[in-house]
mmCIF file as gemmi writes it, N, C-alpha and C atoms, coordinates in Angstrom:
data_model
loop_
_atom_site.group_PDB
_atom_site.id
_atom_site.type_symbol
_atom_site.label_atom_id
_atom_site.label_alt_id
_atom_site.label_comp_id
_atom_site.label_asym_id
_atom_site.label_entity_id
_atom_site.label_seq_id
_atom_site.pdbx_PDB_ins_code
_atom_site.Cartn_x
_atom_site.Cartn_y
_atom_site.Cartn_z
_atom_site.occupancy
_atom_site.B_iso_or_equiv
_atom_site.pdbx_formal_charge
_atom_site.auth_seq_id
_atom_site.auth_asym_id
_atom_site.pdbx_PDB_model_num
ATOM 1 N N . UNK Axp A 1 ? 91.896 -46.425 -6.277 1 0 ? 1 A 1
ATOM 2 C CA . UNK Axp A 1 ? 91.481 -45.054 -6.491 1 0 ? 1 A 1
ATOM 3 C C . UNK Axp A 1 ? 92.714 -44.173 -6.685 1 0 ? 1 A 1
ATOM 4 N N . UNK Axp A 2 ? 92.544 -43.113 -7.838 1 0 ? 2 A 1
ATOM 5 C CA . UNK Axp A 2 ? 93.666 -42.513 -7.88 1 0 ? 2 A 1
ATOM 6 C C . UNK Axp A 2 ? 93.818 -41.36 -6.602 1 0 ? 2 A 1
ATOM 7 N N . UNK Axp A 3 ? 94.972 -41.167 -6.148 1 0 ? 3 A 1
ATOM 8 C CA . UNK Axp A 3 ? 95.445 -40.208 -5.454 1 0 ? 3 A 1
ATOM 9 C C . UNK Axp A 3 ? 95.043 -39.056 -5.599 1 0 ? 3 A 1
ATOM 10 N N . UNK Axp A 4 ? 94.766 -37.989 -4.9 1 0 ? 4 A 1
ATOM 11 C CA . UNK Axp A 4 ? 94.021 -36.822 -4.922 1 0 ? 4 A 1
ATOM 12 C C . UNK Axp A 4 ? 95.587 -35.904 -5.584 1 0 ? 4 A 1
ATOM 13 N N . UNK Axp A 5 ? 94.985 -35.262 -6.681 1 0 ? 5 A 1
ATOM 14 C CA . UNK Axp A 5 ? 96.097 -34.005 -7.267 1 0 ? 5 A 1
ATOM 15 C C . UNK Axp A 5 ? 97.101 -34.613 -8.048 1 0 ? 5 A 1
ATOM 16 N N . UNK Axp A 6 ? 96.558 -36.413 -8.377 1 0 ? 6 A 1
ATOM 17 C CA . UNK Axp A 6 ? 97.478 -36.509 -9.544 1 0 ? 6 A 1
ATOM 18 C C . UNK Axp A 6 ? 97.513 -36.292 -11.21 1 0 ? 6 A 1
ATOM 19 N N . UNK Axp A 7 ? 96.651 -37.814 -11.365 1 0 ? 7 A 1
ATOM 20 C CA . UNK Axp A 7 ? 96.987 -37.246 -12.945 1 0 ? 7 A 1
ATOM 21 C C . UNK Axp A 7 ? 95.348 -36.419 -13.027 1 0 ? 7 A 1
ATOM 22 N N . UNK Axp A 8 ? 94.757 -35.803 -12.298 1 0 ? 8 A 1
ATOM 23 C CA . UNK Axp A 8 ? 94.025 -34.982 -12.549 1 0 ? 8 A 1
ATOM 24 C C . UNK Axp A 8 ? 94.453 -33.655 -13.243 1 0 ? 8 A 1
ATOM 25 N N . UNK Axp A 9 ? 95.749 -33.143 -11.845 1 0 ? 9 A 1
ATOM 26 C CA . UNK Axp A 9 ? 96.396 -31.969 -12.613 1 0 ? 9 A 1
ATOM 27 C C . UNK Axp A 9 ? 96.799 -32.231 -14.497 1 0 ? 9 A 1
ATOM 28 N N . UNK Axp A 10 ? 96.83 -32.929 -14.777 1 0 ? 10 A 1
ATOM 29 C CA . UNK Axp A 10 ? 97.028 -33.31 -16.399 1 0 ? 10 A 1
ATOM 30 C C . UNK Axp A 10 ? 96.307 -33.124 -16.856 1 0 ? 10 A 1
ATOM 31 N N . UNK Axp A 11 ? 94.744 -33.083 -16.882 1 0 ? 11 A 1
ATOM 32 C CA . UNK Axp A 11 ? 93.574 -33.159 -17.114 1 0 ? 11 A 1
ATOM 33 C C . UNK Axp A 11 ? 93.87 -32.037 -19.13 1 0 ? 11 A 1
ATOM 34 N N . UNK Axp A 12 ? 93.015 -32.651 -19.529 1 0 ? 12 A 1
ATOM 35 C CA . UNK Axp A 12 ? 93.195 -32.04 -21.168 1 0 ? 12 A 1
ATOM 36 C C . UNK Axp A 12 ? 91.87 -31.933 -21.874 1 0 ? 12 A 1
ATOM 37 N N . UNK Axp A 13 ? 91.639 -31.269 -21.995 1 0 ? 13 A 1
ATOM 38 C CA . UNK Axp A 13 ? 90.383 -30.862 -23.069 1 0 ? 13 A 1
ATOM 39 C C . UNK Axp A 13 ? 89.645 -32.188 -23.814 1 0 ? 13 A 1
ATOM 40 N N . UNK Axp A 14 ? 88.58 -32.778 -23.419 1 0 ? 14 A 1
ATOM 41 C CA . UNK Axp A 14 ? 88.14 -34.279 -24.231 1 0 ? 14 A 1
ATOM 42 C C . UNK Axp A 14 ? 89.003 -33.953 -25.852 1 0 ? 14 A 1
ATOM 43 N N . UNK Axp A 15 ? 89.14 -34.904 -25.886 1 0 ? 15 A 1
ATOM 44 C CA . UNK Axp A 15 ? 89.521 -35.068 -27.596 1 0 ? 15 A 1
ATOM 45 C C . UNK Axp A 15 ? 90.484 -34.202 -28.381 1 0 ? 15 A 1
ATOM 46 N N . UNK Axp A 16 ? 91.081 -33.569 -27.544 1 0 ? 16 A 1
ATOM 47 C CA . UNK Axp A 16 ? 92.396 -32.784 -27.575 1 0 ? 16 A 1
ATOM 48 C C . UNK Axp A 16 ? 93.553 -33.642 -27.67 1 0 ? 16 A 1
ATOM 49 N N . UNK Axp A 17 ? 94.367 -33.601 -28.648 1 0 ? 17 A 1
ATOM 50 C CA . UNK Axp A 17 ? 95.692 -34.51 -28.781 1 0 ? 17 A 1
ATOM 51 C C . UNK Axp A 17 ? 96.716 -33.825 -27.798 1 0 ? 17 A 1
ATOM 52 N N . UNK Axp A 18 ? 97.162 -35 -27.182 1 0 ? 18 A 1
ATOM 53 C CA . UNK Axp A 18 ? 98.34 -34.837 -26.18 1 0 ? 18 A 1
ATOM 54 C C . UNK Axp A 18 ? 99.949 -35.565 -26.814 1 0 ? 18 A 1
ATOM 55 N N . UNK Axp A 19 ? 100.734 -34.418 -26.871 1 0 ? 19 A 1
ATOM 56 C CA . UNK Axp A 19 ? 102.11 -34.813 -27.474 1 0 ? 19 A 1
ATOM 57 C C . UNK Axp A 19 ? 103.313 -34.571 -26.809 1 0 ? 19 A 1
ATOM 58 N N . UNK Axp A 20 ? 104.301 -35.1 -26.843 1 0 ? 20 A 1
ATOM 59 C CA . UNK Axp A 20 ? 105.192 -34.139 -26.167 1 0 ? 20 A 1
ATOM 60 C C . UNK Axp A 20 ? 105.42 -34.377 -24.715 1 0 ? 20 A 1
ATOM 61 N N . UNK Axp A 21 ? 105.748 -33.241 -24.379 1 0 ? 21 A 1
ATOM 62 C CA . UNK Axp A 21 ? 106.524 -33.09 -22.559 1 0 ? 21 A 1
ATOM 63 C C . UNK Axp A 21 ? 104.666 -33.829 -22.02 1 0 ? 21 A 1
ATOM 64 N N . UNK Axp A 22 ? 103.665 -32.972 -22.365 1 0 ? 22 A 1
ATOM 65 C CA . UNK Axp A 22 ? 102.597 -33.296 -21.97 1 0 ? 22 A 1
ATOM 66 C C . UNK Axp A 22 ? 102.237 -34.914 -21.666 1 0 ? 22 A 1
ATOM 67 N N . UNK Axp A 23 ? 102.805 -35.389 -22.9 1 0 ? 23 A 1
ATOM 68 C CA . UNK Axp A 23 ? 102.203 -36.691 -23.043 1 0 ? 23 A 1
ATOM 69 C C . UNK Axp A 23 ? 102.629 -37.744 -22.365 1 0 ? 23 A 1
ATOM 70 N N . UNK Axp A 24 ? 104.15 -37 -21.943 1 0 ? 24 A 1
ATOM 71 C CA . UNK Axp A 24 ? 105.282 -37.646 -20.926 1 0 ? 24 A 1
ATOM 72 C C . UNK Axp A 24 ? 104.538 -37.773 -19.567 1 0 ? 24 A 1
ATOM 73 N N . UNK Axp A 25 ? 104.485 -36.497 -19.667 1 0 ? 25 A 1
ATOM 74 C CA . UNK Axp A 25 ? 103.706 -36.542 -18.003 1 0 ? 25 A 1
ATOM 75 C C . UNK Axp A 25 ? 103.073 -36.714 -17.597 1 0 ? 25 A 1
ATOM 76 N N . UNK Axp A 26 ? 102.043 -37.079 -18.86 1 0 ? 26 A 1
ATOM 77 C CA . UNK Axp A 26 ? 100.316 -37.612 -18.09 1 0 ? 26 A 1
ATOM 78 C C . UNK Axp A 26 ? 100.775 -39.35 -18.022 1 0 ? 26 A 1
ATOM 79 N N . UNK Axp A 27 ? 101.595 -39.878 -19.277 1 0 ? 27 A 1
ATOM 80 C CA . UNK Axp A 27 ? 101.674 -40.845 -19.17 1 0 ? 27 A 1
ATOM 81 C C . UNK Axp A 27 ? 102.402 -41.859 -17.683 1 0 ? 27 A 1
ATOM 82 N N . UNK Axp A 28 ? 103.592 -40.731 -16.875 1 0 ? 28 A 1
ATOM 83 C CA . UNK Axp A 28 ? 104.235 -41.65 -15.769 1 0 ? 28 A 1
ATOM 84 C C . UNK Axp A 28 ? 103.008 -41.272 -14.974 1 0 ? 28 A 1
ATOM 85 N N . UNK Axp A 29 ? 102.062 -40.253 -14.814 1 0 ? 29 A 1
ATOM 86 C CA . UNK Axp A 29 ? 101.39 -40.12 -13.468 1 0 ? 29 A 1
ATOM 87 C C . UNK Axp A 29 ? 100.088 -41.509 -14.185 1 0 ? 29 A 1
ATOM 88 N N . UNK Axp A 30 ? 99.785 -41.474 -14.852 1 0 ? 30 A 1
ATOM 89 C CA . UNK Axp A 30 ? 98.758 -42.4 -14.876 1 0 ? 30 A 1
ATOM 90 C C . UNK Axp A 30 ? 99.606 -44.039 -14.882 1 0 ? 30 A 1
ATOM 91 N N . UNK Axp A 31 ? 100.89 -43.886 -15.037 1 0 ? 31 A 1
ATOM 92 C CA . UNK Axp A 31 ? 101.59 -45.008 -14.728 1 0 ? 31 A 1
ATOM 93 C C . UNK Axp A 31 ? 101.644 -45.651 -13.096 1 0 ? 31 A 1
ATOM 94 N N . UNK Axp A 32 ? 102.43 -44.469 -12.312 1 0 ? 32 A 1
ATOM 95 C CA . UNK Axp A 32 ? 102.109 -44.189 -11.366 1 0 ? 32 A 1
ATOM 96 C C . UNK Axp A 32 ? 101.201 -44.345 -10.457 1 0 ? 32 A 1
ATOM 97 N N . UNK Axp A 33 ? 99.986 -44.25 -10.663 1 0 ? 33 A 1
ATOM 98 C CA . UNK Axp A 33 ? 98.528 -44.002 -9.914 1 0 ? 33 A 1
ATOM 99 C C . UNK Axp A 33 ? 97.615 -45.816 -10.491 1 0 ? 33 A 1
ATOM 100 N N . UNK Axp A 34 ? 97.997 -46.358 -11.375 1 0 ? 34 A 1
ATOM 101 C CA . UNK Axp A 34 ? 97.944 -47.985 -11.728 1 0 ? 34 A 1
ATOM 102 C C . UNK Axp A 34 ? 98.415 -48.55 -11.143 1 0 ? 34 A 1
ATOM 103 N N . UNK Axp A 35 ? 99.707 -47.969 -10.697 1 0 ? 35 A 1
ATOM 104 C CA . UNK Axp A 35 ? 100.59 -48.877 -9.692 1 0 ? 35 A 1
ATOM 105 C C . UNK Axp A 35 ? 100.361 -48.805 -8.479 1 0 ? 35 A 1
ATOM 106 N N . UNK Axp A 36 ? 99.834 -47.548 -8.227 1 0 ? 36 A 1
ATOM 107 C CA . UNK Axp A 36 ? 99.172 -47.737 -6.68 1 0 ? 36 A 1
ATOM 108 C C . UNK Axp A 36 ? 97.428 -48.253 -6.619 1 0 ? 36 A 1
ATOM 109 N N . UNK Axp A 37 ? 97.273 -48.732 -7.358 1 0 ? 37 A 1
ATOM 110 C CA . UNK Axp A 37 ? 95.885 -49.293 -7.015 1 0 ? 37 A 1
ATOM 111 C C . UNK Axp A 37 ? 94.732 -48.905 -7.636 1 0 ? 37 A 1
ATOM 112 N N . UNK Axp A 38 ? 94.737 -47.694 -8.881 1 0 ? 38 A 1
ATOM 113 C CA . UNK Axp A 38 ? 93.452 -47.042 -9.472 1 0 ? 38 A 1
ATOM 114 C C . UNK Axp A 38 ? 93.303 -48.19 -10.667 1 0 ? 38 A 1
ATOM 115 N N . UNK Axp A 39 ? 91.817 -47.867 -11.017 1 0 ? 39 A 1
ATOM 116 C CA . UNK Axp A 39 ? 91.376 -48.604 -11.694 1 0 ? 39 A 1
ATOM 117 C C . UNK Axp A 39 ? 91.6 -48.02 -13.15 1 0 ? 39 A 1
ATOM 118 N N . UNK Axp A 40 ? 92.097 -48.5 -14.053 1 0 ? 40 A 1
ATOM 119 C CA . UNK Axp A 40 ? 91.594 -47.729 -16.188 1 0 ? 40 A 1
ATOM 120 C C . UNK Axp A 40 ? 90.628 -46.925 -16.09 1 0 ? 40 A 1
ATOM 121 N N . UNK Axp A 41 ? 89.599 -47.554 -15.175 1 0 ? 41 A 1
ATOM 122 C CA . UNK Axp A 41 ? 88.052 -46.879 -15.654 1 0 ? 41 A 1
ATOM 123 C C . UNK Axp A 41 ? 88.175 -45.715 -14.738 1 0 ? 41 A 1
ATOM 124 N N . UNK Axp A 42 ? 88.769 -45.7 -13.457 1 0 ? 42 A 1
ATOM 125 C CA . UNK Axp A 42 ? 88.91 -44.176 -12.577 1 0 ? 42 A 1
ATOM 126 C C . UNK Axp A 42 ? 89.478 -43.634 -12.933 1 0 ? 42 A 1
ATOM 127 N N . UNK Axp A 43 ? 91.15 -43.699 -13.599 1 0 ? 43 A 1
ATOM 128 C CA . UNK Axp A 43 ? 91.782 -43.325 -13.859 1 0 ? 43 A 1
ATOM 129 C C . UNK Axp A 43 ? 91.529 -42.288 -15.302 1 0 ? 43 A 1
ATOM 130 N N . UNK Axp A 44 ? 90.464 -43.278 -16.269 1 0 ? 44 A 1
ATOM 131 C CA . UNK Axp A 44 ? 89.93 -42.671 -17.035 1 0 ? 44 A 1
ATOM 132 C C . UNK Axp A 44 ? 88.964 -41.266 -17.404 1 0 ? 44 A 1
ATOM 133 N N . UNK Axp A 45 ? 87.935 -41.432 -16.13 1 0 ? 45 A 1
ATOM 134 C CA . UNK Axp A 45 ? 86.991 -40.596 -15.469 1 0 ? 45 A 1
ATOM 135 C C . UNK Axp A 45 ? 88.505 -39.724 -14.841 1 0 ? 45 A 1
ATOM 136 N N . UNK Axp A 46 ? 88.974 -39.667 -14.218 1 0 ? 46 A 1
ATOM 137 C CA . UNK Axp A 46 ? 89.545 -38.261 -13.32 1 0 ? 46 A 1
ATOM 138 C C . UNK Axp A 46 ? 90.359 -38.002 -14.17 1 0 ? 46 A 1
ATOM 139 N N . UNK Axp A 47 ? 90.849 -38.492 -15.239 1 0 ? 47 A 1
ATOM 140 C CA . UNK Axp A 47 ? 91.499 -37.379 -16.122 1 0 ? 47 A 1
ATOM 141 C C . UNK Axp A 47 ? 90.679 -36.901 -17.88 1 0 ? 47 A 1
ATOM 142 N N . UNK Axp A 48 ? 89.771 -37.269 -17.903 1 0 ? 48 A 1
ATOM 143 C CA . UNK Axp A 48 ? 88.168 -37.019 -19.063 1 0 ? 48 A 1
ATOM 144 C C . UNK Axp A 48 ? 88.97 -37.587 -20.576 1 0 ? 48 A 1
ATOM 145 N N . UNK Axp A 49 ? 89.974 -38.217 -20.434 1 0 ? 49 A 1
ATOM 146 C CA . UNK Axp A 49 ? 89.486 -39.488 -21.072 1 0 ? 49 A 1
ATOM 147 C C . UNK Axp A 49 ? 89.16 -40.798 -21.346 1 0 ? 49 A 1
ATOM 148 N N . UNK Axp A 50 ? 89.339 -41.323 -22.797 1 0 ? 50 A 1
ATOM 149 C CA . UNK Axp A 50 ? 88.553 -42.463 -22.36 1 0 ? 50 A 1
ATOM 150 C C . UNK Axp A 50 ? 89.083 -43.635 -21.815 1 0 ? 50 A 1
ATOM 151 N N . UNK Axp A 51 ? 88.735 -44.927 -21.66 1 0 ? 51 A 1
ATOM 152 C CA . UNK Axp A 51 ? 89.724 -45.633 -21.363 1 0 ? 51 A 1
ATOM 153 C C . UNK Axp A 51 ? 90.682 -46.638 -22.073 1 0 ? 51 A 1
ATOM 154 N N . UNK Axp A 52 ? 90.03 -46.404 -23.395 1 0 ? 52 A 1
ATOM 155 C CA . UNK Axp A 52 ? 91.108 -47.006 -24.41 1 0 ? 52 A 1
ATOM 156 C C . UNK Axp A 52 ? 92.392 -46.477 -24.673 1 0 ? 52 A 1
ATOM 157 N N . UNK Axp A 53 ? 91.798 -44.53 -24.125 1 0 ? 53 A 1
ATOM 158 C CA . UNK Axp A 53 ? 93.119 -43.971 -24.355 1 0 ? 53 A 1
ATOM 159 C C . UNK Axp A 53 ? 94.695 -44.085 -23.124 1 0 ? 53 A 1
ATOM 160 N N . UNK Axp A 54 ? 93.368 -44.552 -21.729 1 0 ? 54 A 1
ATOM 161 C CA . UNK Axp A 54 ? 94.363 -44.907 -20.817 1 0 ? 54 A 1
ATOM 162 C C . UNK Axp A 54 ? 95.036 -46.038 -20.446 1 0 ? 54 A 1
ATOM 163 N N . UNK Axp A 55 ? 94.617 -47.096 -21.333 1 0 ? 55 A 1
ATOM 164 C CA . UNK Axp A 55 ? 94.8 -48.846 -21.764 1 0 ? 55 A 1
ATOM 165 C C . UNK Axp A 55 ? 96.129 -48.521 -22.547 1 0 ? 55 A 1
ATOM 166 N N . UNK Axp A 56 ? 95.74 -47.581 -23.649 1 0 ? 56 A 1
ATOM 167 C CA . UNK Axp A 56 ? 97.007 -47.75 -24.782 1 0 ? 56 A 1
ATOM 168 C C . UNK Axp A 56 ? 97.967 -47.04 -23.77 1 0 ? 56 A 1
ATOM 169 N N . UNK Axp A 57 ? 98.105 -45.848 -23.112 1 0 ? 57 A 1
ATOM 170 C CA . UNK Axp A 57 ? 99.13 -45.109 -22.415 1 0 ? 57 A 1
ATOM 171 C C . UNK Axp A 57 ? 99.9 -46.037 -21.693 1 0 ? 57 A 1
ATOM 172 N N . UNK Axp A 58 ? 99.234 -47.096 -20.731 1 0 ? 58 A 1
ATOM 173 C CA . UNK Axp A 58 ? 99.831 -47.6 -19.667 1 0 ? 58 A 1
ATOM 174 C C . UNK Axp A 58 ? 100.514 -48.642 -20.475 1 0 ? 58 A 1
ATOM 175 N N . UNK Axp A 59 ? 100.095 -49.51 -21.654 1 0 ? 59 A 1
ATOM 176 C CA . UNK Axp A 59 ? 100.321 -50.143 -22.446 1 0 ? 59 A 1
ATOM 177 C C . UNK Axp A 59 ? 101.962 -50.062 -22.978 1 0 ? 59 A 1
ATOM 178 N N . UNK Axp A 60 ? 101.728 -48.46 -23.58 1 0 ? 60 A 1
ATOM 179 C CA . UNK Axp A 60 ? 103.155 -48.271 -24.093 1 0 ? 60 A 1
ATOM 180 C C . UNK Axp A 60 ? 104.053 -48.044 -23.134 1 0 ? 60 A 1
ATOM 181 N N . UNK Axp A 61 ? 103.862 -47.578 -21.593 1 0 ? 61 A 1
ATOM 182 C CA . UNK Axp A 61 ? 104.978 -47.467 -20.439 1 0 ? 61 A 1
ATOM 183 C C . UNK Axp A 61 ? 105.151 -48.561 -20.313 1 0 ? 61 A 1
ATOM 184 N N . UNK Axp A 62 ? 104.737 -50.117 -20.539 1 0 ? 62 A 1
ATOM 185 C CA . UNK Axp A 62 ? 105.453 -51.052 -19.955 1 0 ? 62 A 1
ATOM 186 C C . UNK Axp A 62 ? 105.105 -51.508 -18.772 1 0 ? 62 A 1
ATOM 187 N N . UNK Axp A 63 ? 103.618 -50.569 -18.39 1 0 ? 63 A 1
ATOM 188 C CA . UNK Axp A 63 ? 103.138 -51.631 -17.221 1 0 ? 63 A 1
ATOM 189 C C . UNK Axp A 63 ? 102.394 -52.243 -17.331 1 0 ? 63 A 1
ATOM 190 N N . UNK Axp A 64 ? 102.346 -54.019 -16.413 1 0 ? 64 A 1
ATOM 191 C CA . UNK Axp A 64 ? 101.673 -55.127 -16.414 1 0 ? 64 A 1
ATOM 192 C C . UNK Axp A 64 ? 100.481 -54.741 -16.245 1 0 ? 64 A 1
ATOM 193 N N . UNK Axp A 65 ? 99.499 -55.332 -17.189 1 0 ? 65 A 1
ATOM 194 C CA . UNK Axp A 65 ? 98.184 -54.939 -16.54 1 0 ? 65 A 1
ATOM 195 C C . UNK Axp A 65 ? 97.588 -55.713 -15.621 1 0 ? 65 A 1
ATOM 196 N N . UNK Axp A 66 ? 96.874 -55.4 -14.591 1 0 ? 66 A 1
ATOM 197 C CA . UNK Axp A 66 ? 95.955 -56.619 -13.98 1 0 ? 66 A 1
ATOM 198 C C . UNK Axp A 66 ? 95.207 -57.301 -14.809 1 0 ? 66 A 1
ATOM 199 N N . UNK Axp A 67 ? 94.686 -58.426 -14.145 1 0 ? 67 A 1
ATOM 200 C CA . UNK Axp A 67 ? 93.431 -58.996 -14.656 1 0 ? 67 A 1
ATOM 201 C C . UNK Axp A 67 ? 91.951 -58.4 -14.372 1 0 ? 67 A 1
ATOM 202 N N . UNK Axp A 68 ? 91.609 -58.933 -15.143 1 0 ? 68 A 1
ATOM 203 C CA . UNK Axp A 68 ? 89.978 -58.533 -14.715 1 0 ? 68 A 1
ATOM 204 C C . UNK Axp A 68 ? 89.511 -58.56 -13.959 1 0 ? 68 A 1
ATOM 205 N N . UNK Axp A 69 ? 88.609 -58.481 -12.961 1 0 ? 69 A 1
ATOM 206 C CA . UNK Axp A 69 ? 88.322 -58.525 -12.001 1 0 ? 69 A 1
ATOM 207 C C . UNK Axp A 69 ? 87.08 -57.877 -11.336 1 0 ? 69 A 1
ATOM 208 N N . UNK Axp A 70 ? 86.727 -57.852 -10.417 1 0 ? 70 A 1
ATOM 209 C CA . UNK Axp A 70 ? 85.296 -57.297 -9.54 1 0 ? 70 A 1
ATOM 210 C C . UNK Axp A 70 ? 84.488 -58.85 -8.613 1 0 ? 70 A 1
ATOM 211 N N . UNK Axp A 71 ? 83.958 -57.995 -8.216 1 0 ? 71 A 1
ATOM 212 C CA . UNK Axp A 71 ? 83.177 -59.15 -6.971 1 0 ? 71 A 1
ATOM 213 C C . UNK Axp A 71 ? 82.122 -60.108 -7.898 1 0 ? 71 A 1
ATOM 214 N N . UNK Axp A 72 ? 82.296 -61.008 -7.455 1 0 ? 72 A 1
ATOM 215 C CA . UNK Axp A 72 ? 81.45 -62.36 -8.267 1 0 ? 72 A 1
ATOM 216 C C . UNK Axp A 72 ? 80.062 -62.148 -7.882 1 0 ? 72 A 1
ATOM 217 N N . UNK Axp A 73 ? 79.016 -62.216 -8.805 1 0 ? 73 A 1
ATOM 218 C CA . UNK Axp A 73 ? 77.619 -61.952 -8.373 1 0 ? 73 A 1
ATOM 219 C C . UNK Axp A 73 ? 77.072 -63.161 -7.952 1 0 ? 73 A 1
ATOM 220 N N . UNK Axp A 74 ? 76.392 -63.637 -7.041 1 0 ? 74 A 1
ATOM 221 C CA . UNK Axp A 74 ? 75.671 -65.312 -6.993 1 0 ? 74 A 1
ATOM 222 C C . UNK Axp A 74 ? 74.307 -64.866 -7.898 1 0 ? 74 A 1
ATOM 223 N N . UNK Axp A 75 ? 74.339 -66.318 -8.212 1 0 ? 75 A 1
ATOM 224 C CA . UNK Axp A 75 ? 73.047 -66.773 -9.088 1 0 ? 75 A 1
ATOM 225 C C . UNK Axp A 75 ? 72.012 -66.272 -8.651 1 0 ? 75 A 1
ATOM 226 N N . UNK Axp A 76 ? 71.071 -65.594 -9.018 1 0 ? 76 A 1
ATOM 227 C CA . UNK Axp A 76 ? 69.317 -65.039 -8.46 1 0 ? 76 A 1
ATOM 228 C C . UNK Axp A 76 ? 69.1 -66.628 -7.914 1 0 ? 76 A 1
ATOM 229 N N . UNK Axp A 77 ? 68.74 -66.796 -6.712 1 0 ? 77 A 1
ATOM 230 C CA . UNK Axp A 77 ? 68.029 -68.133 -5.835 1 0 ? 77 A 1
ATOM 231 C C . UNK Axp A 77 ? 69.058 -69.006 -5.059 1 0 ? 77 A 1
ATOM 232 N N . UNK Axp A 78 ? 70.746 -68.071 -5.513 1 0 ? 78 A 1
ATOM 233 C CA . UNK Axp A 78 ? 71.337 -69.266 -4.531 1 0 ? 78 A 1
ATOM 234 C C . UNK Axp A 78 ? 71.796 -68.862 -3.426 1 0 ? 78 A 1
């Protein structure tokens, strides 16, 4: 989960292009907040976009992504 008051403060208008000092800074805090444990998809939701756009961001900083992951469902009957 991301940290309370991070890359929220970044937060940008849906579908608004981010360039610049801006783009710097959303990009280390969402760097940042991956590295402590938030998920693409939270990370995505608390700053309103999507998560392709926060895949490619973390992408171009150079951080490892996790794997996939979530809790394994059992079979209906086992």
């Amino acid at each position: 989960m991301p940290r309370t008051g991070t890359a929220k403060e970044t937060t940008v208008d849906k579908g608004k292009r981010i360039t610049g000092v801006a783009r710097e800074t959303l990009a280390a805090q969402l760097k940042t907040d991956y590295e402590g444990g938030a998920s693409i998809r939270s990370l995505a939701n608390s700053t309103g976009r999507s998560y392709g756009f926060v895949h490619r961001i973390l992408t171009e900083t150079g951080v490892t992504l996790r794997a996939r992951g979530g809790a394994i469902r059992p079979k209906p009957g086992a």
